[in-house]
C-alpha positions as a Markdown table, in Angstrom:
| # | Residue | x | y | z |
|---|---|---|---|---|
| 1 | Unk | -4.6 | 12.9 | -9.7 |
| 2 | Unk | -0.7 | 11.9 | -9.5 |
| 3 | Unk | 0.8 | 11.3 | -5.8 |
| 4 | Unk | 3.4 | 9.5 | -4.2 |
| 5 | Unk | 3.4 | 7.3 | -1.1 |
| 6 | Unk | 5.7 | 5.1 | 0.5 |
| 7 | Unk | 5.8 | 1.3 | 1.0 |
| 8 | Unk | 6.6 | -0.1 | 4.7 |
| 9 | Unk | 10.0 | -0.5 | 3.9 |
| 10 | Unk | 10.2 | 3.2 | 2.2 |
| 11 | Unk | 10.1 | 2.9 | -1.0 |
| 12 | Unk | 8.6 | 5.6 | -3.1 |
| 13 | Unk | 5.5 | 4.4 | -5.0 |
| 14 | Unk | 3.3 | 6.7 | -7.6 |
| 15 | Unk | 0.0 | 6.8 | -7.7 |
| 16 | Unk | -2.0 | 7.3 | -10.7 |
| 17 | Unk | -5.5 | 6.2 | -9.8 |
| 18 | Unk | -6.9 | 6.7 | -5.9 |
| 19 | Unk | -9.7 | 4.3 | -6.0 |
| 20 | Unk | -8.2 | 1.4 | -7.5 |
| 21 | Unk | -4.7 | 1.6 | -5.6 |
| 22 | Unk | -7.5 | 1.6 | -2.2 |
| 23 | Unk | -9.2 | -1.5 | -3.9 |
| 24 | Unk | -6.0 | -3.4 | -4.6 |
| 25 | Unk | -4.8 | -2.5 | -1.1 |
| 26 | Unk | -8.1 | -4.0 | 0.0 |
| 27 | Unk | -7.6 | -7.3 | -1.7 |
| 28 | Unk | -4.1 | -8.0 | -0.2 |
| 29 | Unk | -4.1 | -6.5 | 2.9 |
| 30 | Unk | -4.1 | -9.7 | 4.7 |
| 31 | Unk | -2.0 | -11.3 | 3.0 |
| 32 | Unk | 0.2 | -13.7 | 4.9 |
| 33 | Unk | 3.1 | -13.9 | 2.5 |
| 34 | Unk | 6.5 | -12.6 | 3.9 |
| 35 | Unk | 8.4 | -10.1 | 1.8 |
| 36 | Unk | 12.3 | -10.1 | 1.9 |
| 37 | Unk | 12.1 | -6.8 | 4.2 |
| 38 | Unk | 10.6 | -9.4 | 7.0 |
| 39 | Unk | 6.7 | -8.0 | 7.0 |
| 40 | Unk | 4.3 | -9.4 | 5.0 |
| 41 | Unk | 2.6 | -8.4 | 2.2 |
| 42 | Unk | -0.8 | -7.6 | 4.2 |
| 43 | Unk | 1.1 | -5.3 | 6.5 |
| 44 | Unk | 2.7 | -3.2 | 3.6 |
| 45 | Unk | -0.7 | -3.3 | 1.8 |
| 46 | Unk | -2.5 | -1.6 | 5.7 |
| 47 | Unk | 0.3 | 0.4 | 5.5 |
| 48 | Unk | -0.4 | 2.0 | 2.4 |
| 49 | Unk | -4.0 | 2.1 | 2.7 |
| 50 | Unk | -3.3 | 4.0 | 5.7 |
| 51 | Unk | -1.5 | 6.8 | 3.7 |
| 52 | Unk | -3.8 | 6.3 | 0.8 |
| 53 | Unk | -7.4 | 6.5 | 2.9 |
| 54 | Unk | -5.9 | 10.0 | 4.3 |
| 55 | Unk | -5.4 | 11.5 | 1.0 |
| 56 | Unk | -8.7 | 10.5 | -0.1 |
């Protein structure tokens, strides 16, 4: 299954493989790193689990 989500600051991102975009999202979603948009990492990574969990 191919879909596309977005990232917190709206970028498109395509999704090959459900289960292991949820388990990397897992992994990083508290992440404390900032990215240049001014979240961090583990807020994009909740943010896409979000979208990806609801597909699922």
């Amino acid at each position: 299954m191919k879909t596309t989500i977005t990232d917190i600051t709206g970028a498109s991102i395509e999704v090959t493989d459900l289960d292991k975009a949820i388990e990397q999202c897992e992994l990083c979603k508290n992440s404390p790193y900032k990215m240049p948009s001014g979240q961090t990492v583990g807020e994009n990574h909740r943010y896409m689990l979000y979208q990806l969990e609801t597909i699922k």
